[in-house]
C-alpha positions in Angstrom: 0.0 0.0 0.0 1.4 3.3 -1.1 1.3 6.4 1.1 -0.5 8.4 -1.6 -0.9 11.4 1.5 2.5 12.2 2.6 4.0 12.0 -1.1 2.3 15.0 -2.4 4.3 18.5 -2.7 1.8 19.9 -0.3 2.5 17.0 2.3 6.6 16.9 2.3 7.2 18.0 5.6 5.0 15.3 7.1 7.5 12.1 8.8 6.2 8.5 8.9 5.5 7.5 12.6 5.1 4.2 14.0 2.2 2.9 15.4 3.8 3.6 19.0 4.9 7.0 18.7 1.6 8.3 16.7 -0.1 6.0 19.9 2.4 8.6 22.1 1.5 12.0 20.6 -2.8 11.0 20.7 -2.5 10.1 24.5 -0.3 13.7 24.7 -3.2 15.7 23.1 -6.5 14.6 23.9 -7.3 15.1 27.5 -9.9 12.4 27.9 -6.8 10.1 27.8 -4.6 11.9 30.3 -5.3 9.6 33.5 -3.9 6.3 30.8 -0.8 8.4 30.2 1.1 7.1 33.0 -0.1 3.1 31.5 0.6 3.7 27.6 3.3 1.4 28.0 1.5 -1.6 29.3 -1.8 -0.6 27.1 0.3 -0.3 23.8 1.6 -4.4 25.0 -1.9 -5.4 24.9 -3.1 -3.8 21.5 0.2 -5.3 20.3 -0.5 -9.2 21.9 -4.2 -8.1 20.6 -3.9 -7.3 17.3 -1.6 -11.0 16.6 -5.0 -12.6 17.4 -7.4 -11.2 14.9 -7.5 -13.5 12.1 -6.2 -12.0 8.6 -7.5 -13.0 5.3 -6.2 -11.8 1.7 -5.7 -13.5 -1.5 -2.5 -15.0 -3.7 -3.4 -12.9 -7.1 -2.0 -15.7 -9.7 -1.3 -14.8 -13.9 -3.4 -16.8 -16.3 -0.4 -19.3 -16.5 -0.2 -19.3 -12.6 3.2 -18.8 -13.0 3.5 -15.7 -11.4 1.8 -14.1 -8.4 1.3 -10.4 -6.8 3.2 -9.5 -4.0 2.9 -5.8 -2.4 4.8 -3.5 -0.1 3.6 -1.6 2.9 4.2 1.9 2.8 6.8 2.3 5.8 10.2 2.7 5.1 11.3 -0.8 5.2 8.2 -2.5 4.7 8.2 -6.0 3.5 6.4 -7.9 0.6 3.4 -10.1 1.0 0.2 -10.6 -0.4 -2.8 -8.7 -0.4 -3.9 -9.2 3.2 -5.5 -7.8 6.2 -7.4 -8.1 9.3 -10.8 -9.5 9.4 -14.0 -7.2 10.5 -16.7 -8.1 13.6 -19.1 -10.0 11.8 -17.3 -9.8 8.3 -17.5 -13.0 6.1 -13.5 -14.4 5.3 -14.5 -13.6 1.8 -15.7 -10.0 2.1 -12.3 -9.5 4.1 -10.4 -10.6 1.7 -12.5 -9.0 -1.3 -12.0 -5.4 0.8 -8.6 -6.1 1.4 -6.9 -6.5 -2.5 -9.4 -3.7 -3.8 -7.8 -1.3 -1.1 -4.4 -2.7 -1.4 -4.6 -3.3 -5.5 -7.4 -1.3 -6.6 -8.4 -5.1 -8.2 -12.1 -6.5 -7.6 -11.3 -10.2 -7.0 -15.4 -10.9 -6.5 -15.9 -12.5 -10.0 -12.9 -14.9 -9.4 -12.9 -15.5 -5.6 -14.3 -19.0 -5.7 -14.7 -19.8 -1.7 -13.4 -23.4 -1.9 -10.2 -22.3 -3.0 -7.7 -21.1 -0.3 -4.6 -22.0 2.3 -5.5 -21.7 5.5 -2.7 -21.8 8.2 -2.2 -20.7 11.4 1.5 -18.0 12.6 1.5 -17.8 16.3 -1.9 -17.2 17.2 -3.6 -16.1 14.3 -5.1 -17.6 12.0 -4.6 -16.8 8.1 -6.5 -17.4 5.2 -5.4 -16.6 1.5 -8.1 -17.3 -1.4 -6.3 -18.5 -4.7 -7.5 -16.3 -7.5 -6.7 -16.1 -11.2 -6.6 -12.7 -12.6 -5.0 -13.5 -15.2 -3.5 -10.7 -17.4 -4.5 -7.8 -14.7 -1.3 -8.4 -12.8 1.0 -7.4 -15.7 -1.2 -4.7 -16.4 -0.8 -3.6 -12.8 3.1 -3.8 -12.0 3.2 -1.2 -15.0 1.1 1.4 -12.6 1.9 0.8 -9.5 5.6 1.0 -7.5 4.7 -1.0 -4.3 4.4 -4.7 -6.0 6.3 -7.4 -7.8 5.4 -9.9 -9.2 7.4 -13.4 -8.4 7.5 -17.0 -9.4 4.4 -18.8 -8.1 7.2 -21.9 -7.6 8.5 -20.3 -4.8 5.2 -20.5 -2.8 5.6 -23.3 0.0 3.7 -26.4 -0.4 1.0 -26.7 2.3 0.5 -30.4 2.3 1.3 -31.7 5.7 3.7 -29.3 6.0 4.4 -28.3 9.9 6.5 -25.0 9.6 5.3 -21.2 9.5 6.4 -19.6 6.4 6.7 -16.1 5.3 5.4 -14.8 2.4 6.8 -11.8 1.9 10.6 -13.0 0.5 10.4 -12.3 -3.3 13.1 -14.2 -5.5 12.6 -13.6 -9.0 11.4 -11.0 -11.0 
């Protein structure tokens, strides 16, 4: 996902913060949160222990030939690759999630081609992941072309999920 806000003209002088430090400067300003000031610490622990719970669900954006798939890059300086992928809503269907998720990450509608039986399901830590496989065919060369925050890789580097025991990553991209 691109920071389309802070790379304007207009915008230069705004810095990337982390989650903690823009969590720092809200508990400085409001007021309402002065009496949790002294706590931010321990509270920021919990989102963070929190937020590795809620499930994420996304999609693995394959070619026509599924030879290639779509990986994107956060916006932070640093950020990894991985697929499309976010966290699941209250009372959001695994499908809508991930549906929401590559339109805001791609700009793609993946609702045509999502079929719901076709996914890999695993679990990192203690949250659970789900990533629909979906054939877009030509879109994805289409897309690189636009957009500087995805690559596209060899789908033979994806891990084989049969049996398999291990966590994996999916955000290491080896060929072009």
């Amino acid at each position: 996902m691109q920071d389309y806000v802070r790379s304007r003209p207009e915008n230069a002088e705004l810095r990337s913060l982390g989650l903690k430090e823009f969590t720092g400067l809200i508990f400085a300003s409001c007021p309402g949160l002065e009496p949790f000031r002294g706590s931010l610490e321990q509270i920021y622990a919990e989102f963070t222990e929190y937020k590795r719970t809620v499930p994420v669900r996304g999609a693995i954006l394959l070619n026509s030939t599924m030879t290639k798939c779509l990986l994107v890059r956060g916006f932070k300086e640093g950020s990894g690759w991985g697929f499309p992928k976010g966290k699941l809503s209250l009372n959001e269907s695994d499908e809508a999630c991930a549906i929401r998720e590559v339109l805001e990450e791609t700009g793609y509608d993946i609702t045509p081609k999502l079929n719901s039986k076709h996914f890999i399901e695993l679990k990192i830590g203690n949250q659970a992941t789900k990533l629909y496989i979906v054939v877009v065919g030509e879109f994805l060369e289409e897309y690189i072309l636009t957009n500087s925050t995805c690559c596209l890789t060899t789908a033979s580097v994806l891990p084989n999920f049969a049996g398999c025991r291990r966590r994996h990553s999916f955000c290491t991209p080896r060929d072009g």
